[in-house]
PDB file of N, CA, C and O in Angstrom:
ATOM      1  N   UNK A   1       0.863  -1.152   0.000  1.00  0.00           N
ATOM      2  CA  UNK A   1       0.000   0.000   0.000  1.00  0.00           C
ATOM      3  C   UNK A   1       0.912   1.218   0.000  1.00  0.00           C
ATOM      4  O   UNK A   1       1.726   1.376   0.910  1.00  0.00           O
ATOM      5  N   UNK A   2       0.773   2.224  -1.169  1.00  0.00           N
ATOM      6  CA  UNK A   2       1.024   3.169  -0.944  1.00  0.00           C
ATOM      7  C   UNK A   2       0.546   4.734  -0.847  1.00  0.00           C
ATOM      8  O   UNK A   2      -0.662   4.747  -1.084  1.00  0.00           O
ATOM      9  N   UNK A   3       0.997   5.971  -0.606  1.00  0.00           N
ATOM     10  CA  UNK A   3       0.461   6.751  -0.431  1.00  0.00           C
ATOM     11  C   UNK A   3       1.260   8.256  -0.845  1.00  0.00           C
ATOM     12  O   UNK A   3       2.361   8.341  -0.301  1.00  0.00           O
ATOM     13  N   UNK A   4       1.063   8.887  -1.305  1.00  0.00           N
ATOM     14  CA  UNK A   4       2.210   9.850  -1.881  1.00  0.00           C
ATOM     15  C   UNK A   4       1.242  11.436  -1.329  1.00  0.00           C
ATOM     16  O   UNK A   4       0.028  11.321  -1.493  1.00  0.00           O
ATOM     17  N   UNK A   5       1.567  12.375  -0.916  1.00  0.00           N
ATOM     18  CA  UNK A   5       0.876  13.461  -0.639  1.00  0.00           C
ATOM     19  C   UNK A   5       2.092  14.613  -1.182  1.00  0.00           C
ATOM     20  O   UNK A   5       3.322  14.554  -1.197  1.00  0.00           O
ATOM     21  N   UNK A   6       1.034  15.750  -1.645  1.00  0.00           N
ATOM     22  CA  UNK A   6       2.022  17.009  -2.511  1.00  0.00           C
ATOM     23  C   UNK A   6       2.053  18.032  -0.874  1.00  0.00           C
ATOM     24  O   UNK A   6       1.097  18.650  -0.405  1.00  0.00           O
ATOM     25  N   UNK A   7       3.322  17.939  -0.349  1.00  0.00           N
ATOM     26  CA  UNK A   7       2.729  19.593   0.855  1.00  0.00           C
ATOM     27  C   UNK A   7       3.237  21.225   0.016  1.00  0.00           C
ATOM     28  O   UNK A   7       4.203  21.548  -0.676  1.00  0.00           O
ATOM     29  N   UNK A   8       2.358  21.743   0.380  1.00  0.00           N
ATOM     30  CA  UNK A   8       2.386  22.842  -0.733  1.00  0.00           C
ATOM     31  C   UNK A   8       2.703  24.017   0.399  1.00  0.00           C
ATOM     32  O   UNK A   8       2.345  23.930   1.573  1.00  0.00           O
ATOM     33  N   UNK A   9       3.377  25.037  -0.121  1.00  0.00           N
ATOM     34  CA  UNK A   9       3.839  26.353   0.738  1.00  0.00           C
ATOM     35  C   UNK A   9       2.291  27.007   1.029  1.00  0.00           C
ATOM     36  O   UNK A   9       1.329  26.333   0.659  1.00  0.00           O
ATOM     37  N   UNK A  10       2.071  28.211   1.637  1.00  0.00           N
ATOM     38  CA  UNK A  10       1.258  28.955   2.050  1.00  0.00           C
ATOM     39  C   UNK A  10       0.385  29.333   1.024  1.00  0.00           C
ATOM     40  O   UNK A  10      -0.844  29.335   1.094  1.00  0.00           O
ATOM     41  N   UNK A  11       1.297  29.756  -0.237  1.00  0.00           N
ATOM     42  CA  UNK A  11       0.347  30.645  -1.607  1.00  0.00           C
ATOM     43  C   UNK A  11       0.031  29.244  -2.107  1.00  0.00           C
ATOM     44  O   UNK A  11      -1.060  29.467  -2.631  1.00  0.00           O
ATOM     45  N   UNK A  12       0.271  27.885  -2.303  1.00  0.00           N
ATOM     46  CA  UNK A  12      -0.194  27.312  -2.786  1.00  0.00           C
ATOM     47  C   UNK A  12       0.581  26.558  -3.781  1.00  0.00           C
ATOM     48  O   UNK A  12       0.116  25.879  -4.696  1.00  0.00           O
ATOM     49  N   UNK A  13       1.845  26.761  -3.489  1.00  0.00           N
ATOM     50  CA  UNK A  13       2.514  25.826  -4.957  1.00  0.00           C
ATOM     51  C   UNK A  13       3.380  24.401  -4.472  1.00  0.00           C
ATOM     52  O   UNK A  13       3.853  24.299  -3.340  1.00  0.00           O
ATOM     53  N   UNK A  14       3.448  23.811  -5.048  1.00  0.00           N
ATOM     54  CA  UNK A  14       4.295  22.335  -4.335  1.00  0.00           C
ATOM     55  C   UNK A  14       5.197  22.730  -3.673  1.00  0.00           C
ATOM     56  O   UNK A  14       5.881  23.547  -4.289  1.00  0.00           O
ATOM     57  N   UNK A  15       5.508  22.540  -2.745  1.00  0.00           N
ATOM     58  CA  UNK A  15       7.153  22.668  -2.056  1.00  0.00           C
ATOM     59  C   UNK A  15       7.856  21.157  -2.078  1.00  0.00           C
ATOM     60  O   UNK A  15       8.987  21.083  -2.559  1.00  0.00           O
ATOM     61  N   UNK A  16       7.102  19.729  -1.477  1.00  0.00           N
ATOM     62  CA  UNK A  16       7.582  18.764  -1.439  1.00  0.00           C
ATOM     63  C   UNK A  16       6.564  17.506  -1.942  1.00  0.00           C
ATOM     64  O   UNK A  16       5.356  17.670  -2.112  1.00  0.00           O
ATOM     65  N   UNK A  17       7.065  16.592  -2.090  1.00  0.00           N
ATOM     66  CA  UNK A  17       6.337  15.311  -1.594  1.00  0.00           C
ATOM     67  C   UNK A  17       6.870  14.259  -1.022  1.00  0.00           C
ATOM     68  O   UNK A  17       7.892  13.749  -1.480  1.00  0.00           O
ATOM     69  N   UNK A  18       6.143  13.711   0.243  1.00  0.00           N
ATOM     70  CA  UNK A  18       5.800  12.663   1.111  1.00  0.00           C
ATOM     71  C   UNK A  18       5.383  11.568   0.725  1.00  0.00           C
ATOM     72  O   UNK A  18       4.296  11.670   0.157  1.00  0.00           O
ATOM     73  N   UNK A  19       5.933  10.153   0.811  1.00  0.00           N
ATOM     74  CA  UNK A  19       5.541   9.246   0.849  1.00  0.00           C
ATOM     75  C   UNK A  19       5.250   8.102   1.808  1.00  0.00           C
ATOM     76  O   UNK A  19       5.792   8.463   2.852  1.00  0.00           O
ATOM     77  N   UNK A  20       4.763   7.079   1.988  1.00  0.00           N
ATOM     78  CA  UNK A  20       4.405   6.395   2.385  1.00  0.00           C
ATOM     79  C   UNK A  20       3.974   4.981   1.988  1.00  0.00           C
ATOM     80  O   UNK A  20       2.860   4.722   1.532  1.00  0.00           O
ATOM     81  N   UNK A  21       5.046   3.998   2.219  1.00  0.00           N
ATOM     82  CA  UNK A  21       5.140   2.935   2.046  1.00  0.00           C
ATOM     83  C   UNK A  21       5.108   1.878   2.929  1.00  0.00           C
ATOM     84  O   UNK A  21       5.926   1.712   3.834  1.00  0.00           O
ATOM     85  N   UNK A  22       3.717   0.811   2.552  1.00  0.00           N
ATOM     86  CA  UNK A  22       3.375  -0.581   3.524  1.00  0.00           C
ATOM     87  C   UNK A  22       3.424  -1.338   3.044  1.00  0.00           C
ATOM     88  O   UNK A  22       3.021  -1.246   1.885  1.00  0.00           O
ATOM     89  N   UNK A  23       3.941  -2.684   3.510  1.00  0.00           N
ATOM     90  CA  UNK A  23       3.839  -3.764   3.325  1.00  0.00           C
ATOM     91  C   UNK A  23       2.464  -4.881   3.866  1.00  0.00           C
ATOM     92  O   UNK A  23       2.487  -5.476   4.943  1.00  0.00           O
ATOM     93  N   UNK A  24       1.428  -4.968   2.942  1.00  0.00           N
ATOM     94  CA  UNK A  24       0.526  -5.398   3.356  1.00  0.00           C
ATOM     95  C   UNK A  24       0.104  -6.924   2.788  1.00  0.00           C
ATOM     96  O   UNK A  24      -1.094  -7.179   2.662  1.00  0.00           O
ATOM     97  N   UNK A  25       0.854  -7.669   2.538  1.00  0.00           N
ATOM     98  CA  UNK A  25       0.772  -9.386   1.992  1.00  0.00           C
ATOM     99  C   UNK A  25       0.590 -10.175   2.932  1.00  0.00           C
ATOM    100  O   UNK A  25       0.125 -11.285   2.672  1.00  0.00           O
ATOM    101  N   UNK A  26       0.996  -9.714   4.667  1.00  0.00           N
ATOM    102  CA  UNK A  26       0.266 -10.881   5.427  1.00  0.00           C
ATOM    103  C   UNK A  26      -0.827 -10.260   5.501  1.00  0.00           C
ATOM    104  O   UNK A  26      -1.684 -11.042   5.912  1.00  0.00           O
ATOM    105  N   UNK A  27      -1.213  -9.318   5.326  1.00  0.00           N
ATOM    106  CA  UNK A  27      -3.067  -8.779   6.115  1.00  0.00           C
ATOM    107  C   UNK A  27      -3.694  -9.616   4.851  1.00  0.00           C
ATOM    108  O   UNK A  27      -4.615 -10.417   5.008  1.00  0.00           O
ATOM    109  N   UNK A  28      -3.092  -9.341   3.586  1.00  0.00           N
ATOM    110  CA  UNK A  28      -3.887 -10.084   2.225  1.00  0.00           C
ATOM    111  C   UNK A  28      -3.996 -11.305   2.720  1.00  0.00           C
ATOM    112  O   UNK A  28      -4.951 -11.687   3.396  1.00  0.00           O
ATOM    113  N   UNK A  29      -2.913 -12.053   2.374  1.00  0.00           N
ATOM    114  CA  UNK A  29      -2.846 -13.683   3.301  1.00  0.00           C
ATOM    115  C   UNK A  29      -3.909 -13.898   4.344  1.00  0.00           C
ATOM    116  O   UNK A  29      -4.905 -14.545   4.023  1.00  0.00           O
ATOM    117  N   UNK A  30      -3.834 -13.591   5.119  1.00  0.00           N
ATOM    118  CA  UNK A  30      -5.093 -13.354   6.449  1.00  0.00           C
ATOM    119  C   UNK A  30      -6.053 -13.465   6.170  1.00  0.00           C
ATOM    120  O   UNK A  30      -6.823 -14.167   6.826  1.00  0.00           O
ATOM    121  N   UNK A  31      -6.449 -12.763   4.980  1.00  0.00           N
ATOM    122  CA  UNK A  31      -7.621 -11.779   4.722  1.00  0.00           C
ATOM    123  C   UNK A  31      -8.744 -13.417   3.917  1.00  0.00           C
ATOM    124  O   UNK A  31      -9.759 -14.041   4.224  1.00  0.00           O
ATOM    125  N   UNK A  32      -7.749 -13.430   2.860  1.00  0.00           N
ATOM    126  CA  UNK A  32      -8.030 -14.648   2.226  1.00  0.00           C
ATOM    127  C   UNK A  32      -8.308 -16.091   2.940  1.00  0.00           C
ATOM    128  O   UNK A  32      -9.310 -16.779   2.740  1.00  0.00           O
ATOM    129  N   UNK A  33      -7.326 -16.385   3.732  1.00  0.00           N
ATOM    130  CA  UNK A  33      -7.662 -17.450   4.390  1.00  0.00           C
ATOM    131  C   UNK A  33      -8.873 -17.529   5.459  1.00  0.00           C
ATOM    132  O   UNK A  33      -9.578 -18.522   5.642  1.00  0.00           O
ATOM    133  N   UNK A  34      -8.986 -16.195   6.182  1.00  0.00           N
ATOM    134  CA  UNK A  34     -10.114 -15.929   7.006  1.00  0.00           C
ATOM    135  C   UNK A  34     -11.494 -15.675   5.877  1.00  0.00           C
ATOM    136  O   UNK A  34     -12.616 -15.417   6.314  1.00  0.00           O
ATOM    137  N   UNK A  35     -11.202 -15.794   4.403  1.00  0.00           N
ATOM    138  CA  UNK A  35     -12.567 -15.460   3.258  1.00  0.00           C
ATOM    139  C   UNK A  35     -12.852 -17.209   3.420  1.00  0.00           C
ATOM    140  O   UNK A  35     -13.919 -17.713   3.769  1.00  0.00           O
ATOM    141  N   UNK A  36     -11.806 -17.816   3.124  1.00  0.00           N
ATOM    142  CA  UNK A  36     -12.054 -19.061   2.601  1.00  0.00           C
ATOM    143  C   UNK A  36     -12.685 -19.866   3.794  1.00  0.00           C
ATOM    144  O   UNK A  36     -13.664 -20.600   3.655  1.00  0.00           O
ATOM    145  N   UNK A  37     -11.870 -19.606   5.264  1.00  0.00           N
ATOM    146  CA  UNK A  37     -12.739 -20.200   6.762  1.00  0.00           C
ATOM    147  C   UNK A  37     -14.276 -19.970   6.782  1.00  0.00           C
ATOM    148  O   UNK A  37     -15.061 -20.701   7.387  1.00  0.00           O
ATOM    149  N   UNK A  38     -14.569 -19.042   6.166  1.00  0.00           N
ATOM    150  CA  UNK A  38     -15.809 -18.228   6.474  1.00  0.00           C
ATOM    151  C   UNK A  38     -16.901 -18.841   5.541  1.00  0.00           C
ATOM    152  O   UNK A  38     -18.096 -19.001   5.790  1.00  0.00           O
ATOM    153  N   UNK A  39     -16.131 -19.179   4.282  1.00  0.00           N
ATOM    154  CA  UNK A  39     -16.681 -20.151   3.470  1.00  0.00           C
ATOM    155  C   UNK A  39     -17.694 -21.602   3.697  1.00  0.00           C
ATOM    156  O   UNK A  39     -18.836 -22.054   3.615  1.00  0.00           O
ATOM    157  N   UNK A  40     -16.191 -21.910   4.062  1.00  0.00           N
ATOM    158  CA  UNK A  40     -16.783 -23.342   4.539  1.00  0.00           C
ATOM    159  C   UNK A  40     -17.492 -23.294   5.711  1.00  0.00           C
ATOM    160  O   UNK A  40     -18.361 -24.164   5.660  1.00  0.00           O
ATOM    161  N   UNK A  41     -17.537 -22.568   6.946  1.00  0.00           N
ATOM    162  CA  UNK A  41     -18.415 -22.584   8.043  1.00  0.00           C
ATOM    163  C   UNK A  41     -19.982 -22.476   7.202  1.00  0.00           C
ATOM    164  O   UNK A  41     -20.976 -23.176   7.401  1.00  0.00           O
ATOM    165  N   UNK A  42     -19.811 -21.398   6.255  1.00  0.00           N
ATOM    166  CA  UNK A  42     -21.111 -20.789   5.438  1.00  0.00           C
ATOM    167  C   UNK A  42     -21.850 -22.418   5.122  1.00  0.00           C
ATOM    168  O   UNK A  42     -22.966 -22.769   5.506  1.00  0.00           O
ATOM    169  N   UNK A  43     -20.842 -23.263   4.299  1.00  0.00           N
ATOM    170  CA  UNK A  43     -21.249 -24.203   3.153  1.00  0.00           C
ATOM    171  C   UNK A  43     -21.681 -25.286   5.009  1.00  0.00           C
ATOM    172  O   UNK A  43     -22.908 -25.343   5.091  1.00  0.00           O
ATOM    173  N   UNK A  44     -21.384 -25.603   5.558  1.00  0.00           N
ATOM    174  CA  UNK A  44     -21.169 -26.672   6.759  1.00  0.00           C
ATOM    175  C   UNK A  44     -22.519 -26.254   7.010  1.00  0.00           C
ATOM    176  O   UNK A  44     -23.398 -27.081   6.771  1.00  0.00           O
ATOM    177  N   UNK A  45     -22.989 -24.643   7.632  1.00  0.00           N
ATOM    178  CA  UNK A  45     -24.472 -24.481   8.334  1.00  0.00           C
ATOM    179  C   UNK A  45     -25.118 -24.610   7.805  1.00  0.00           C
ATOM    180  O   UNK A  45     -26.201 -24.918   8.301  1.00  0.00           O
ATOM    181  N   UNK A  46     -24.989 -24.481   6.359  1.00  0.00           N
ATOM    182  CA  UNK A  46     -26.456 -24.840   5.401  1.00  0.00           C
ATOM    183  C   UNK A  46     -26.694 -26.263   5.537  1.00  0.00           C
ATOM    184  O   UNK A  46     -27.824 -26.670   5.810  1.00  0.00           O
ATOM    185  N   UNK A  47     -25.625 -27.123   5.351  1.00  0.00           N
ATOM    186  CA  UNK A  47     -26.084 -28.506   5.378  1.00  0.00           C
ATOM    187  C   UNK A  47     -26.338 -28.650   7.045  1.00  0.00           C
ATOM    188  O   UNK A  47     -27.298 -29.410   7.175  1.00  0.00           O
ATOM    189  N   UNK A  48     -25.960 -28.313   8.067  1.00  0.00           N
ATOM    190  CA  UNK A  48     -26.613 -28.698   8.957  1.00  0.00           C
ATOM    191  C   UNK A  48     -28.094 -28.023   9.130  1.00  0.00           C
ATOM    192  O   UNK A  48     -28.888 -28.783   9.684  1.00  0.00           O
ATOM    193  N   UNK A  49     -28.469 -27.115   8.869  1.00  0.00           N
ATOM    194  CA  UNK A  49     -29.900 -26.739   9.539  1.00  0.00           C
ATOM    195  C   UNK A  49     -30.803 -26.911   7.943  1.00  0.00           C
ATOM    196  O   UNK A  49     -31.875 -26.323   7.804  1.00  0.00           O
ATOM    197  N   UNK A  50     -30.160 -27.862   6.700  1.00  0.00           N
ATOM    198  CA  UNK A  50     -31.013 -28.432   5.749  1.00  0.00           C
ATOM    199  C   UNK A  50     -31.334 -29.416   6.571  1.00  0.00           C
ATOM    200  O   UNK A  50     -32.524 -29.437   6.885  1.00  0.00           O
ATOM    201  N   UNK A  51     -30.499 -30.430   7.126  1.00  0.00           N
ATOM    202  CA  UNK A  51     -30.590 -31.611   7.904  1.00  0.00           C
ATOM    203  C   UNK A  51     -31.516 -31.452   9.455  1.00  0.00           C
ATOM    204  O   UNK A  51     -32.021 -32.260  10.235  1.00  0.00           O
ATOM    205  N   UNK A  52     -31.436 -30.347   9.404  1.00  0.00           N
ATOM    206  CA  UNK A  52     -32.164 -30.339  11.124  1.00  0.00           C
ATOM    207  C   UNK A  52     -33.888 -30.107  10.559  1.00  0.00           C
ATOM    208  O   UNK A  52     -34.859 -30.582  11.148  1.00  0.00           O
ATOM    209  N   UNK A  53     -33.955 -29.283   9.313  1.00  0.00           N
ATOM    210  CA  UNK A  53     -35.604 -29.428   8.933  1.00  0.00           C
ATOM    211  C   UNK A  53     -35.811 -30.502   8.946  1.00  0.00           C
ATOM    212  O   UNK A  53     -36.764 -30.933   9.595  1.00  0.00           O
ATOM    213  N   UNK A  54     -35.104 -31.208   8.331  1.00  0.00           N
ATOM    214  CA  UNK A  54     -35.379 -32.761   7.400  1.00  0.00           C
ATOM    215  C   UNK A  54     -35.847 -33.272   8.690  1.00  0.00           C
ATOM    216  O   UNK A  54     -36.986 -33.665   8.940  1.00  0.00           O
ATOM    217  N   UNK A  55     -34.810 -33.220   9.506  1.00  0.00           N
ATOM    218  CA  UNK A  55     -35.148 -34.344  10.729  1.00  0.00           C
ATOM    219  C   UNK A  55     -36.209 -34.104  11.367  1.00  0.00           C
ATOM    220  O   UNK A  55     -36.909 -35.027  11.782  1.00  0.00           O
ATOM    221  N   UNK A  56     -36.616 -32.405  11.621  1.00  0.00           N
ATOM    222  CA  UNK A  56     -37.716 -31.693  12.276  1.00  0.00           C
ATOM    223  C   UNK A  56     -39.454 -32.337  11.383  1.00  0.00           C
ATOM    224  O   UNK A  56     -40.478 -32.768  11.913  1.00  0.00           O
ATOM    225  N   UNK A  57     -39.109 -32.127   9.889  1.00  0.00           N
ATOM    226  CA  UNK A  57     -39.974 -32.800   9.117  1.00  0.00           C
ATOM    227  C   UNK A  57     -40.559 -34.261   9.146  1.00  0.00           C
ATOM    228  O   UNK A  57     -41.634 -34.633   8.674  1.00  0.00           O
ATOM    229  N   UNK A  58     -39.583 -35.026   9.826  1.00  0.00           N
ATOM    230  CA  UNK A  58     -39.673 -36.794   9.623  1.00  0.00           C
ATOM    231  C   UNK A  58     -40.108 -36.379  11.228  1.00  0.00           C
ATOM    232  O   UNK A  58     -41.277 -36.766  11.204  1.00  0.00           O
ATOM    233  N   UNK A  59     -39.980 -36.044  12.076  1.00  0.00           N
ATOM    234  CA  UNK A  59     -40.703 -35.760  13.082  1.00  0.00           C
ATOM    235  C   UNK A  59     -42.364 -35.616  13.626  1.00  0.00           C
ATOM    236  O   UNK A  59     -43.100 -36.142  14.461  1.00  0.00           O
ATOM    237  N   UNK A  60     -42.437 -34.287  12.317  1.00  0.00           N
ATOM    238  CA  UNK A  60     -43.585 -34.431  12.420  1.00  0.00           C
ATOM    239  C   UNK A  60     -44.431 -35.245  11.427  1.00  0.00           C
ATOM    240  O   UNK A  60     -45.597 -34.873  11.561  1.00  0.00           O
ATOM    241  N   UNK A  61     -44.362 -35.927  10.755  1.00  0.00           N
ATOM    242  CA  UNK A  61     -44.760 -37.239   9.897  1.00  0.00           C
ATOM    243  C   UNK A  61     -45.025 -38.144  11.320  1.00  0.00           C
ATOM    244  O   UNK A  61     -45.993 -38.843  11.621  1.00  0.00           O
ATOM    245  N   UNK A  62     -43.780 -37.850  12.067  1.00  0.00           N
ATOM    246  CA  UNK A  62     -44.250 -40.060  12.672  1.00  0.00           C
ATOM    247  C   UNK A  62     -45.539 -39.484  13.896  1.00  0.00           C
ATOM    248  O   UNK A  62     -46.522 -40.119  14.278  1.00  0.00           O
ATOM    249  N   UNK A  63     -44.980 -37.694  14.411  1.00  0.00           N
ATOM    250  CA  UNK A  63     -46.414 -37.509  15.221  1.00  0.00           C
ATOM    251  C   UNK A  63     -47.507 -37.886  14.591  1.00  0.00           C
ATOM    252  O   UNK A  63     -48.229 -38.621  15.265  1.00  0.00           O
ATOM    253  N   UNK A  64     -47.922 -37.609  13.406  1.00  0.00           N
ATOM    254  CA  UNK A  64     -49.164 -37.190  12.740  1.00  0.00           C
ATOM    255  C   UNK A  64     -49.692 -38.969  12.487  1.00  0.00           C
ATOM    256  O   UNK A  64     -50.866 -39.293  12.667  1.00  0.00           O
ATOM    257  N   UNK A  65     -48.669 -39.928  12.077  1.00  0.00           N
ATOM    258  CA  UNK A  65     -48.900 -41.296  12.141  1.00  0.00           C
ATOM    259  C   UNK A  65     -49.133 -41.695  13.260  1.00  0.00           C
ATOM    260  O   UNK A  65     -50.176 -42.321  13.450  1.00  0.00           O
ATOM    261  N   UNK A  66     -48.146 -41.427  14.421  1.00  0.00           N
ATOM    262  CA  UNK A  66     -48.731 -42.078  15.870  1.00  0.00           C
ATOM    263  C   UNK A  66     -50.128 -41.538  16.606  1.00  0.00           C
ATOM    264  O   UNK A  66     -50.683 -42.054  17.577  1.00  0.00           O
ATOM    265  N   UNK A  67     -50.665 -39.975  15.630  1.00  0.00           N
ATOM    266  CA  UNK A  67     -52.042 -39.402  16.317  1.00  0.00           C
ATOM    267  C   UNK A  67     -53.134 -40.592  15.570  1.00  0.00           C
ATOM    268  O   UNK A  67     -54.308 -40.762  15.898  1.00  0.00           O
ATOM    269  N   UNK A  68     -52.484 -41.238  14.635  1.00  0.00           N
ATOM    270  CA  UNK A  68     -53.777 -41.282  13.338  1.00  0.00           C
ATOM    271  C   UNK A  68     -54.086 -43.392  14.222  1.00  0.00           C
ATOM    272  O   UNK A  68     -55.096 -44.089  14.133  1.00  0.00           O
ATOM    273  N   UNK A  69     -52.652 -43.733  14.987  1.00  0.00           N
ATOM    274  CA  UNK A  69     -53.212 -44.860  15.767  1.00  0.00           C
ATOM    275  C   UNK A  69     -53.363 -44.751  17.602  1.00  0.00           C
ATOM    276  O   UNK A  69     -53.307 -45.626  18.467  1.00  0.00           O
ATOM    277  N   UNK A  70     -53.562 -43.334  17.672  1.00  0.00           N
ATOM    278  CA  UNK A  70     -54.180 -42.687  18.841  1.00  0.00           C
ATOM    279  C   UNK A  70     -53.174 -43.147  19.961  1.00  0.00           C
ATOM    280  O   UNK A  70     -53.341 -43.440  21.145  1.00  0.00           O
ATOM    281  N   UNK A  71     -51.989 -43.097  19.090  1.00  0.00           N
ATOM    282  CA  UNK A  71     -50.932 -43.236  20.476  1.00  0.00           C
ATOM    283  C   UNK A  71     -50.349 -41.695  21.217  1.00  0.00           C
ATOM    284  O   UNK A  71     -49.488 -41.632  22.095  1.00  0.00           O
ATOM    285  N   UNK A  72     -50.820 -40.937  20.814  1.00  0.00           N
ATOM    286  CA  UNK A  72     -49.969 -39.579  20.577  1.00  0.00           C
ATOM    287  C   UNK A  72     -48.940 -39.604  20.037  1.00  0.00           C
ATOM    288  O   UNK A  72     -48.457 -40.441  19.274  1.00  0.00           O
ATOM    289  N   UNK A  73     -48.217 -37.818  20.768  1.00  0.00           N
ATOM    290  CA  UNK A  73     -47.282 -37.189  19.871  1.00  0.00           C
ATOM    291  C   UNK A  73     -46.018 -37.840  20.515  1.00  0.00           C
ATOM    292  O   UNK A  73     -45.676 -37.500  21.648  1.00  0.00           O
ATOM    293  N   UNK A  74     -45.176 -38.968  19.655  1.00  0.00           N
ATOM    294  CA  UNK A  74     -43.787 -39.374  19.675  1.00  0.00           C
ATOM    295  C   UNK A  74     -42.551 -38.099  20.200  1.00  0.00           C
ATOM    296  O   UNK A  74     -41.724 -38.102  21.111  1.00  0.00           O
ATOM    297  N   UNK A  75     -42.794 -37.400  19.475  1.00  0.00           N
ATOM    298  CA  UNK A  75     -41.861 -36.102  20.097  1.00  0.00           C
ATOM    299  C   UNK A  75     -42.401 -34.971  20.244  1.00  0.00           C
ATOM    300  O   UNK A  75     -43.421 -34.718  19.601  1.00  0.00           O
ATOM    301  N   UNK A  76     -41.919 -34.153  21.007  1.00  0.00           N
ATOM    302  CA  UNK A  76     -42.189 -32.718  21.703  1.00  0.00           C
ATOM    303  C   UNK A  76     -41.767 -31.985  20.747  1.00  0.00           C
ATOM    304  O   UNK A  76     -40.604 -31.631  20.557  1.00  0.00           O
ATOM    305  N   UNK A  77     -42.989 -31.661  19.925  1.00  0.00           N
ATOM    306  CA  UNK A  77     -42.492 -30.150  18.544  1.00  0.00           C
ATOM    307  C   UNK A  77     -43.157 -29.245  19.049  1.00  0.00           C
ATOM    308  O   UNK A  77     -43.612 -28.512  18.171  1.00  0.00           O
ATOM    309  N   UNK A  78     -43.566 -28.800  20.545  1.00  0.00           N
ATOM    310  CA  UNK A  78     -44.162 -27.443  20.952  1.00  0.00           C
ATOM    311  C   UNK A  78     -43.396 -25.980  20.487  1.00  0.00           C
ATOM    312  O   UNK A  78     -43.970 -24.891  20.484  1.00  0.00           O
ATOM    313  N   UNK A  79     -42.072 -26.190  20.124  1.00  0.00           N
ATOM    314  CA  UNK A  79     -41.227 -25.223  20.151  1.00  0.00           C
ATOM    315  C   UNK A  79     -41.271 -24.477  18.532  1.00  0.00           C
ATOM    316  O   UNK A  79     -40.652 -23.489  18.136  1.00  0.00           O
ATOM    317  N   UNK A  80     -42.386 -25.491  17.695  1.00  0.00           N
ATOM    318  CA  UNK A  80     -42.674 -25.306  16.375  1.00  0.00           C
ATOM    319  C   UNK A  80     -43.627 -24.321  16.118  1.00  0.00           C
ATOM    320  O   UNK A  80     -43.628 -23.401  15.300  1.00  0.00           O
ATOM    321  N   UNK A  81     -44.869 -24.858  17.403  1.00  0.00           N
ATOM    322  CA  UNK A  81     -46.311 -24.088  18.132  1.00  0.00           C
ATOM    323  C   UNK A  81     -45.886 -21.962  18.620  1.00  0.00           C
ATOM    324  O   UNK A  81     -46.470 -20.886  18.490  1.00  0.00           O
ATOM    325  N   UNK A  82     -44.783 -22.377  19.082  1.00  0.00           N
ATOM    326  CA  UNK A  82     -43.877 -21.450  19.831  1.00  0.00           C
ATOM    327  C   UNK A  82     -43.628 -20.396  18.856  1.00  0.00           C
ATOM    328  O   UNK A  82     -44.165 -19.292  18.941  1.00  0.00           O
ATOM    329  N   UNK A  83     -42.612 -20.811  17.694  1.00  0.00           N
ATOM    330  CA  UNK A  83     -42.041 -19.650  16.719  1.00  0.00           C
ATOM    331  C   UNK A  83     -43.363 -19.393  15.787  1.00  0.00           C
ATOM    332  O   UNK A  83     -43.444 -18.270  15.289  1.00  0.00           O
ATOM    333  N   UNK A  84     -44.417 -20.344  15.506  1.00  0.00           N
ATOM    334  CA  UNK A  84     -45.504 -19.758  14.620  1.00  0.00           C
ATOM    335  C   UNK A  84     -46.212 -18.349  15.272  1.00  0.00           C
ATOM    336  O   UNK A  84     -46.724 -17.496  14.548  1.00  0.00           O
ATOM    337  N   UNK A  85     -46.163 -18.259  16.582  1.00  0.00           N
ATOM    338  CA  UNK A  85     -47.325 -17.592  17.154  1.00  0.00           C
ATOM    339  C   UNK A  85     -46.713 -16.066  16.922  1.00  0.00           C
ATOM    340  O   UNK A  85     -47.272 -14.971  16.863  1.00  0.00           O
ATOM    341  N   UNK A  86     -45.529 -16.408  16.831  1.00  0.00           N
ATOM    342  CA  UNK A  86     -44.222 -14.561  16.699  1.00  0.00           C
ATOM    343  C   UNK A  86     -44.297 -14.196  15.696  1.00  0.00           C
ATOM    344  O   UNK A  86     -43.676 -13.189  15.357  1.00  0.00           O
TER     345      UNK A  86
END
């Protein structure tokens, strides 16, 4: 990264220039590898909370089968009852 600035006298005409020079290839490095971490966490949560409907879904299937031979509800999906009402 660099940076170059003109400092100019009082009336206004160049007198000098200033520079400024960084070395910024580990922040890049960093930068990238913390893009690519961020990635895969991204790609990992989708497949887990695809998998947690799925499972939430086959859930409520075996309730709705165990109501239909009047055993009741196999699992506790109140928390389903819960986020509809918000």
């Amino acid at each position: 990264m660099m940076d170059v600035t003109v400092i100019k006298s009082g009336d206004g005409n160049p007198v000098r220039r200033g520079a400024y020079v960084l070395d910024i290839s580990e922040r890049k490095a960093a930068e990238a590898a913390l893009r690519e971490q961020t990635d895969a966490l991204q790609r990992f949560n989708r497949a887990m909370v695809g998998r947690e409907i799925d499972m939430i879904a086959l859930k409520q299937q075996i309730n709705d089968l165990s109501r239909q031979l009047s055993q009741g509800s196999a699992y506790p999906l109140a928390f389903l009852d819960a986020d509809a009402r918000r």
